[in-house]
The first five atom37 places (N, CA, C, CB, O) and aatype in JSON, in Angstrom:
{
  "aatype": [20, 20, 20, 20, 20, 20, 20, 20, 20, 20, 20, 20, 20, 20, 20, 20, 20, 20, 20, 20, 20, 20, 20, 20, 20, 20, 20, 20, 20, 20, 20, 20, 20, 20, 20, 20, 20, 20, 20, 20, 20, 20, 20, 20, 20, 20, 20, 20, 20, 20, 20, 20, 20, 20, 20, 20, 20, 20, 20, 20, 20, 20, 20, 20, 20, 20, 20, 20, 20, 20, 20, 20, 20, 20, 20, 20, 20, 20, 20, 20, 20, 20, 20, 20, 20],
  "atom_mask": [
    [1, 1, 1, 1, 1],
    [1, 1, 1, 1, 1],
    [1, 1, 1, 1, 1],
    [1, 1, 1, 1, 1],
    [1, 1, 1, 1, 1],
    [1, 1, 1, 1, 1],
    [1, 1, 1, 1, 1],
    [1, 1, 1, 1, 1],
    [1, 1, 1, 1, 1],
    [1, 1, 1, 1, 1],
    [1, 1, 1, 1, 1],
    [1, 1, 1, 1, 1],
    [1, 1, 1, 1, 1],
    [1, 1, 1, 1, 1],
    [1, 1, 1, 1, 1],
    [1, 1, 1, 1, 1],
    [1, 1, 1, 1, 1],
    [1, 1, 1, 1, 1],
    [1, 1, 1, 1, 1],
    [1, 1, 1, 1, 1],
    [1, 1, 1, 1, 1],
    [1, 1, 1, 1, 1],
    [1, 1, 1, 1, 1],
    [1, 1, 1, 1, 1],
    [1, 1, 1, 1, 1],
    [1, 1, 1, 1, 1],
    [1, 1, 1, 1, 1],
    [1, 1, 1, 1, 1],
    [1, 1, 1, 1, 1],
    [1, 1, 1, 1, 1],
    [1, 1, 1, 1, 1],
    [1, 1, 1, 1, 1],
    [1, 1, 1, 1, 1],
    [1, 1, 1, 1, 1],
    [1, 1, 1, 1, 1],
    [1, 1, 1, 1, 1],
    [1, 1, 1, 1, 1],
    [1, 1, 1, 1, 1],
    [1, 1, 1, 1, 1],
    [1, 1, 1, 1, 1],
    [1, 1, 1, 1, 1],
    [1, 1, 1, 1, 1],
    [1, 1, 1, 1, 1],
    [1, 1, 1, 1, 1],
    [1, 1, 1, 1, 1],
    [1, 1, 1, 1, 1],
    [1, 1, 1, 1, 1],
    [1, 1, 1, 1, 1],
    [1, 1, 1, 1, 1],
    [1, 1, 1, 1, 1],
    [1, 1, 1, 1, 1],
    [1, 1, 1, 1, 1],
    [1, 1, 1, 1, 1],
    [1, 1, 1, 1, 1],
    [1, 1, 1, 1, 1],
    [1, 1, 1, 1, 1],
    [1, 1, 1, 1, 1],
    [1, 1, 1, 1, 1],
    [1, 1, 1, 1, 1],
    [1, 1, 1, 1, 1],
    [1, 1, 1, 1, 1],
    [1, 1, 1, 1, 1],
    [1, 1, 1, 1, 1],
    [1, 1, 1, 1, 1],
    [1, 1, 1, 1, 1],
    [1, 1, 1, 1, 1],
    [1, 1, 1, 1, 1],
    [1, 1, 1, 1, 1],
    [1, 1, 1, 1, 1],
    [1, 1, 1, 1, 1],
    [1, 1, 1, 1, 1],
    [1, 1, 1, 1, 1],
    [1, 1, 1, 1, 1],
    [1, 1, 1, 1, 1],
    [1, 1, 1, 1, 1],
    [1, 1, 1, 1, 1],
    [1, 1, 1, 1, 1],
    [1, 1, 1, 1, 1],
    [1, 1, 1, 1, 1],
    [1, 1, 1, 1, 1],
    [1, 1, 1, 1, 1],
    [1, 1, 1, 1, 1],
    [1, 1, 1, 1, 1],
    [1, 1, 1, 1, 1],
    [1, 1, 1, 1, 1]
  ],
  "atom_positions": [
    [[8.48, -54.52, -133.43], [7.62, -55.65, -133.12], [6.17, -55.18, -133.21], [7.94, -56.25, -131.7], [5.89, -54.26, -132.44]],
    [[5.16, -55.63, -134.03], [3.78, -55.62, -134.1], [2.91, -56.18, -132.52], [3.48, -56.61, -135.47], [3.37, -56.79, -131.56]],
    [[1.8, -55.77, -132.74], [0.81, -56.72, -131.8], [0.77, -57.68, -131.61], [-0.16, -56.82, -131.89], [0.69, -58.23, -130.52]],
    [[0.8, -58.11, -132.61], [0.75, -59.85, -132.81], [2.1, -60.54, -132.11], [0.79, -60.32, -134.7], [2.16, -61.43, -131.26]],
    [[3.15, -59.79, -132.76], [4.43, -60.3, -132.31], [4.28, -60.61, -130.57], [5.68, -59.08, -132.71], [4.29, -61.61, -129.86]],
    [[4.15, -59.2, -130.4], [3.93, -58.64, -128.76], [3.39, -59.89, -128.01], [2.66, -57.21, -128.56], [4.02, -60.62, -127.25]],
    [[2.03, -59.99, -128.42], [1.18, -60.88, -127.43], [1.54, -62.16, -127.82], [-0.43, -60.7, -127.48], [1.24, -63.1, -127.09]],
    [[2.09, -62.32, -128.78], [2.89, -64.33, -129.15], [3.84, -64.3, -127.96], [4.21, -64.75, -131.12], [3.7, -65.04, -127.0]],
    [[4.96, -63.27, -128.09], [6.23, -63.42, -127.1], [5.72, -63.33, -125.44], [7.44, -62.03, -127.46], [6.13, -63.89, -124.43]],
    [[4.68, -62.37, -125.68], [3.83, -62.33, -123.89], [3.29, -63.9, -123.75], [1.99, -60.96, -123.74], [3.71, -64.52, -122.77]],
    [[2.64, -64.41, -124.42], [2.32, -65.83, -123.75], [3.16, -66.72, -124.28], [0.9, -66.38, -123.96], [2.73, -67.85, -124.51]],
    [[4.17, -66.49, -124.49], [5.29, -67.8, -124.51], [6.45, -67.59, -123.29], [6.23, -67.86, -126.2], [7.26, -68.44, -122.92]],
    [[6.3, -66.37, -122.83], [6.9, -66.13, -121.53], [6.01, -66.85, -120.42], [7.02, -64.53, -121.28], [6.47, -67.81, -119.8]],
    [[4.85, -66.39, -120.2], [3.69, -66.75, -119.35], [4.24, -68.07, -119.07], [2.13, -66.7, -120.02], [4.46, -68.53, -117.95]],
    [[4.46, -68.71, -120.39], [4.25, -70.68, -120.11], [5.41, -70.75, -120.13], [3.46, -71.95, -121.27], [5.86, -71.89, -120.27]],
    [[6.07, -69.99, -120.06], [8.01, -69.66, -119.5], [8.09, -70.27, -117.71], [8.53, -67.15, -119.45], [8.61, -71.01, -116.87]],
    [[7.21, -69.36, -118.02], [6.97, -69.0, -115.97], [6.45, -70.28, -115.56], [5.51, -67.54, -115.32], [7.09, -71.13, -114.95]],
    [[5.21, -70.37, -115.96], [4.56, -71.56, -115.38], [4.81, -73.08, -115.36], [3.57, -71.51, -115.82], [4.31, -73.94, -114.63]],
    [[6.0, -73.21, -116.67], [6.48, -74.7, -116.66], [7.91, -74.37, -116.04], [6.53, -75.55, -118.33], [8.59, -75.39, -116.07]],
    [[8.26, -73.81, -115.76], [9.84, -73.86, -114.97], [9.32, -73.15, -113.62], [11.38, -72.79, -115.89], [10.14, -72.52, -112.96]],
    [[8.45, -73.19, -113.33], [8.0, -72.53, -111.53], [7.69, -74.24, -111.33], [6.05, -70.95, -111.18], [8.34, -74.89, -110.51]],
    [[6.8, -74.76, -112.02], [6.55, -76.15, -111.24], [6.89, -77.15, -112.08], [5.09, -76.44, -110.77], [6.14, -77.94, -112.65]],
    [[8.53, -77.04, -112.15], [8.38, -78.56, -112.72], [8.57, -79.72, -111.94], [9.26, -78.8, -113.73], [8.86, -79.76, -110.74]],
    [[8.35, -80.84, -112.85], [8.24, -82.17, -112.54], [9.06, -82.69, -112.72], [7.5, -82.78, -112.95], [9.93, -82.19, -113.43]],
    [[9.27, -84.31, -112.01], [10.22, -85.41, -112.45], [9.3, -85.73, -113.22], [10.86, -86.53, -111.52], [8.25, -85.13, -113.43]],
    [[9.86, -87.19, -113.88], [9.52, -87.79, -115.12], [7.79, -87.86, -115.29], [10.25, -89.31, -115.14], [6.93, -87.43, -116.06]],
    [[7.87, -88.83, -113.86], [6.77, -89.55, -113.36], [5.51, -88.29, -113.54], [7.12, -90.15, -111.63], [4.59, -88.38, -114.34]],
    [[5.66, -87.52, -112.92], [4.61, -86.31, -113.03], [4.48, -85.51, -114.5], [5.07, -85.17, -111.91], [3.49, -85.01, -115.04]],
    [[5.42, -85.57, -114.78], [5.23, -84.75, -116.05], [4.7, -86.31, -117.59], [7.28, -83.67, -116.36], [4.38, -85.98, -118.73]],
    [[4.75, -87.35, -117.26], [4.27, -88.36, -118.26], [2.76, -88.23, -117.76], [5.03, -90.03, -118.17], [1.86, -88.46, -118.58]],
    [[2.41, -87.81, -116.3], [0.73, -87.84, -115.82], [0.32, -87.23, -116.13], [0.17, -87.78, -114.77], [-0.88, -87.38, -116.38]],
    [[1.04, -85.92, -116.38], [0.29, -84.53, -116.74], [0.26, -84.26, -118.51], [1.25, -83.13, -115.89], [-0.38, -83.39, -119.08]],
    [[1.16, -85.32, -119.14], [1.22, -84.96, -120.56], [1.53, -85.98, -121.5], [2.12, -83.98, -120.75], [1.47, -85.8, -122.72]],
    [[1.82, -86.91, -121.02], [1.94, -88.46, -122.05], [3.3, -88.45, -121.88], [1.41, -88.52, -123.97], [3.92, -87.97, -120.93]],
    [[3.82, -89.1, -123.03], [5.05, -89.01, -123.25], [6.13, -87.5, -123.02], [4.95, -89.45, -124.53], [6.08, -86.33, -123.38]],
    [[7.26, -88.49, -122.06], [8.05, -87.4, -122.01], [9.48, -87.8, -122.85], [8.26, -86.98, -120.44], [9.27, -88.85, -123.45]],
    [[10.37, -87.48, -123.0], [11.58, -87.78, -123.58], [12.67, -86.85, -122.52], [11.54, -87.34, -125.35], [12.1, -85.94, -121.91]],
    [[14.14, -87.01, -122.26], [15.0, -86.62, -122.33], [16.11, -86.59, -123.56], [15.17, -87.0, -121.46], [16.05, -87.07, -124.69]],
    [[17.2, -85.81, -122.85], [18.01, -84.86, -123.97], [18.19, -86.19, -125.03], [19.83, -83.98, -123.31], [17.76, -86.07, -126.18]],
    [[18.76, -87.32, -124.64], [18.88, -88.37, -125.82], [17.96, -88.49, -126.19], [19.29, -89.56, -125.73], [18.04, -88.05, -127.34]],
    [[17.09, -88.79, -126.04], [15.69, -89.85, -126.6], [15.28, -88.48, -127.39], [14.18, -90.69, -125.12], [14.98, -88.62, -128.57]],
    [[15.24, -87.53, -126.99], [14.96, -86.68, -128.17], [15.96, -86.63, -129.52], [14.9, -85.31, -127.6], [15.79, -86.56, -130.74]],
    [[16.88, -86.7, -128.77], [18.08, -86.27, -130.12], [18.12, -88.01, -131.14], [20.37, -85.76, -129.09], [18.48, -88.18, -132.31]],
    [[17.81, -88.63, -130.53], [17.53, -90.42, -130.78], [16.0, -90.41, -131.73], [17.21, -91.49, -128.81], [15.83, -90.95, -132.83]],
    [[15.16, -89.74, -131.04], [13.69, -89.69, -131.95], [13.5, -88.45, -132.74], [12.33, -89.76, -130.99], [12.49, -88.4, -133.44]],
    [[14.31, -87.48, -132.73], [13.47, -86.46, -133.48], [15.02, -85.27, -134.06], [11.98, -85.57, -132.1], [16.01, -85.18, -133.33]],
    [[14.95, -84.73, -134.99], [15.94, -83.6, -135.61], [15.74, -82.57, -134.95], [15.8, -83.22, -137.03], [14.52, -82.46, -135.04]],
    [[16.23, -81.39, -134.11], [15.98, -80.32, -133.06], [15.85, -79.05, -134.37], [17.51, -80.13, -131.64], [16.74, -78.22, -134.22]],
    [[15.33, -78.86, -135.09], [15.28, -77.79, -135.77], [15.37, -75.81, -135.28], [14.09, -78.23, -136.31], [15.68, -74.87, -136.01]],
    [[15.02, -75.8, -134.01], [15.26, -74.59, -133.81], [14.15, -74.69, -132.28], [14.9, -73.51, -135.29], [13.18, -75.43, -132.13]],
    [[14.72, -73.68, -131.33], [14.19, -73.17, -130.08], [13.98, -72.07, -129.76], [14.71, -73.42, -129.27], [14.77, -71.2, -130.11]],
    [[12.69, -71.7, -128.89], [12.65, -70.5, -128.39], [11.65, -71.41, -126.94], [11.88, -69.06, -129.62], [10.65, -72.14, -126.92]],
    [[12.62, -70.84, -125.87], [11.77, -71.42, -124.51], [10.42, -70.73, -124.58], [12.53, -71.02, -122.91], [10.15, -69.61, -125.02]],
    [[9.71, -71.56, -124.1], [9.95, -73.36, -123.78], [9.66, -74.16, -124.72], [9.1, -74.02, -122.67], [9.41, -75.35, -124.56]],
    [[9.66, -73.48, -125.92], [9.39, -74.65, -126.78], [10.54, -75.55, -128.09], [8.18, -74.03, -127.49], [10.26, -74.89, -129.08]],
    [[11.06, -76.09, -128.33], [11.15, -76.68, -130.08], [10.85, -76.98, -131.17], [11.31, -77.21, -130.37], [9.77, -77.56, -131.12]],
    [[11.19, -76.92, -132.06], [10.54, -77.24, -133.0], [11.35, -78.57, -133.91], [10.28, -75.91, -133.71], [12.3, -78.05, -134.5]],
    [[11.32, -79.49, -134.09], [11.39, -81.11, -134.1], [10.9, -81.19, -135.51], [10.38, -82.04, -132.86], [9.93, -80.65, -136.04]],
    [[12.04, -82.23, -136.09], [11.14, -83.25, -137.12], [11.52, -84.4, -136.46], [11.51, -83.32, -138.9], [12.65, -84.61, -136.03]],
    [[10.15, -85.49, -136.33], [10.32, -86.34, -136.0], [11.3, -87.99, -137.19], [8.97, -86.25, -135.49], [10.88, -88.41, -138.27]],
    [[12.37, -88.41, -136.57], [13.19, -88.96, -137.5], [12.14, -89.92, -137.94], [14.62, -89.54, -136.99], [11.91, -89.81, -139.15]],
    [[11.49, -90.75, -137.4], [10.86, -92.04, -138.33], [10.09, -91.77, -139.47], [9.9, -92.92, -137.55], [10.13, -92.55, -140.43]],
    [[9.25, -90.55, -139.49], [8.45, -90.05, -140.45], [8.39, -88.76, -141.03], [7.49, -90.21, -140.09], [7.41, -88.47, -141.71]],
    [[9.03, -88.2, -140.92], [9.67, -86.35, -140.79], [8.86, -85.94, -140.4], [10.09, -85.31, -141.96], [8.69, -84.82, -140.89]],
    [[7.93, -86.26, -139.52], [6.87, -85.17, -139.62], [7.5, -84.14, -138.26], [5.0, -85.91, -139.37], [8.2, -84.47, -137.31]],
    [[6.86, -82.66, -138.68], [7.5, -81.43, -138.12], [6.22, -81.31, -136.68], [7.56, -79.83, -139.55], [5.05, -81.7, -136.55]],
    [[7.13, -80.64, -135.87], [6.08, -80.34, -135.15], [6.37, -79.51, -133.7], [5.41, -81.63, -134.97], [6.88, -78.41, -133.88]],
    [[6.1, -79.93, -132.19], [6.79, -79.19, -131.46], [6.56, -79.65, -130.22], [6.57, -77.93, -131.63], [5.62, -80.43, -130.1]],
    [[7.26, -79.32, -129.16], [7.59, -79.83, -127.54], [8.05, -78.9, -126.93], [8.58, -80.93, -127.25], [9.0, -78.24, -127.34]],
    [[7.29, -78.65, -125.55], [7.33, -78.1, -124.94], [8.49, -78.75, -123.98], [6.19, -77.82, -124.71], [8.57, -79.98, -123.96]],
    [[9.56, -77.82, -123.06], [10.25, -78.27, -122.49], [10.79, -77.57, -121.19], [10.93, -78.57, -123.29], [11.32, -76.45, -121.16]],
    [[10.52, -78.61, -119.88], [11.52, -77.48, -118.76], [12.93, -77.79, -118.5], [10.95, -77.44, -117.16], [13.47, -78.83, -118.87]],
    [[13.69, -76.55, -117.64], [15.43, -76.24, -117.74], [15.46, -77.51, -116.94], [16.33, -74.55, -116.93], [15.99, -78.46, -117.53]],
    [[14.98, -77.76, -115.61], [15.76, -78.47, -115.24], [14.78, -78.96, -114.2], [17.05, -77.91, -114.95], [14.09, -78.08, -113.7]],
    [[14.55, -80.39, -113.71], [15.15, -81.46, -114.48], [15.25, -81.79, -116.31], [14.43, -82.48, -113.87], [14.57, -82.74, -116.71]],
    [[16.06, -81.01, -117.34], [15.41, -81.24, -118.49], [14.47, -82.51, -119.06], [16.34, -81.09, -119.2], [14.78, -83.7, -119.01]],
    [[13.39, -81.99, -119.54], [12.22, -82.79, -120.23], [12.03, -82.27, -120.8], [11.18, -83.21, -119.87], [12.33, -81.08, -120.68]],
    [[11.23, -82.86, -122.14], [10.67, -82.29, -123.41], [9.16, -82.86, -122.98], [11.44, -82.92, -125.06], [9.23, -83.89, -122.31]],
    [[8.33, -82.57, -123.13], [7.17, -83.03, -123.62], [5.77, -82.83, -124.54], [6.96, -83.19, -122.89], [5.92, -82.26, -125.62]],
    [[4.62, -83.21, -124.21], [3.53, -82.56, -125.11], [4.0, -82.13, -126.58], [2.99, -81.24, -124.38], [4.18, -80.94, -126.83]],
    [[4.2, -83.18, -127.63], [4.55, -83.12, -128.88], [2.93, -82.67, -129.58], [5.32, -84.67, -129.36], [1.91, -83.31, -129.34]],
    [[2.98, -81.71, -130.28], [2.3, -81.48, -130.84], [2.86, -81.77, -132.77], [1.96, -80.27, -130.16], [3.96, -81.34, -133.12]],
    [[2.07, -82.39, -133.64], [2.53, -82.24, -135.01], [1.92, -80.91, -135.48], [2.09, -83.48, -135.95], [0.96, -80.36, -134.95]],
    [[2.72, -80.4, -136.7], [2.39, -79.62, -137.34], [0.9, -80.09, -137.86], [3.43, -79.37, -138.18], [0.55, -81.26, -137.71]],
    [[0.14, -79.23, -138.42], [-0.85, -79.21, -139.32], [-0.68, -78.26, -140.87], [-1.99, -78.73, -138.44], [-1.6, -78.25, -141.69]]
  ]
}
């Protein structure tokens, strides 16, 4: 593993920690980030292309567009869709 590798996998742990230490029900996590989805409504709106906690990586079905969501274990939620660029 390179540097780069290193410090990608160090702050994707970090926001490991920090979204599964405080998560939210729905209600809080749509305040803190817009739209949230559960396990259907994701699998209903978007193709699950591949994971590494906490994130996915998604094509969205209506328009393919690729992109990604952050998500905590439990209560599971997806949220904060970001599109590719």
């Amino acid at each position: 593993m390179n540097n780069l590798d290193e410090t990608l996998d160090s702050a994707r742990r970090v926001r490991l920690q920090e979204i599964n230490t405080n998560t939210g029900d729905r209600a809080r996590l749509e305040e803190r980030y817009g739209r949230v989805w559960d396990t259907e409504e994701l699998r209903t709106e978007f193709e699950v292309l591949g994971f590494m906690a906490p994130f996915v990586v998604v094509r969205r079905r209506s328009d393919n567009q690729k992109g990604s969501l952050e998500f905590q274990h439990h209560p599971r939620f997806y949220f904060s869709f970001t599109e590719d660029r």
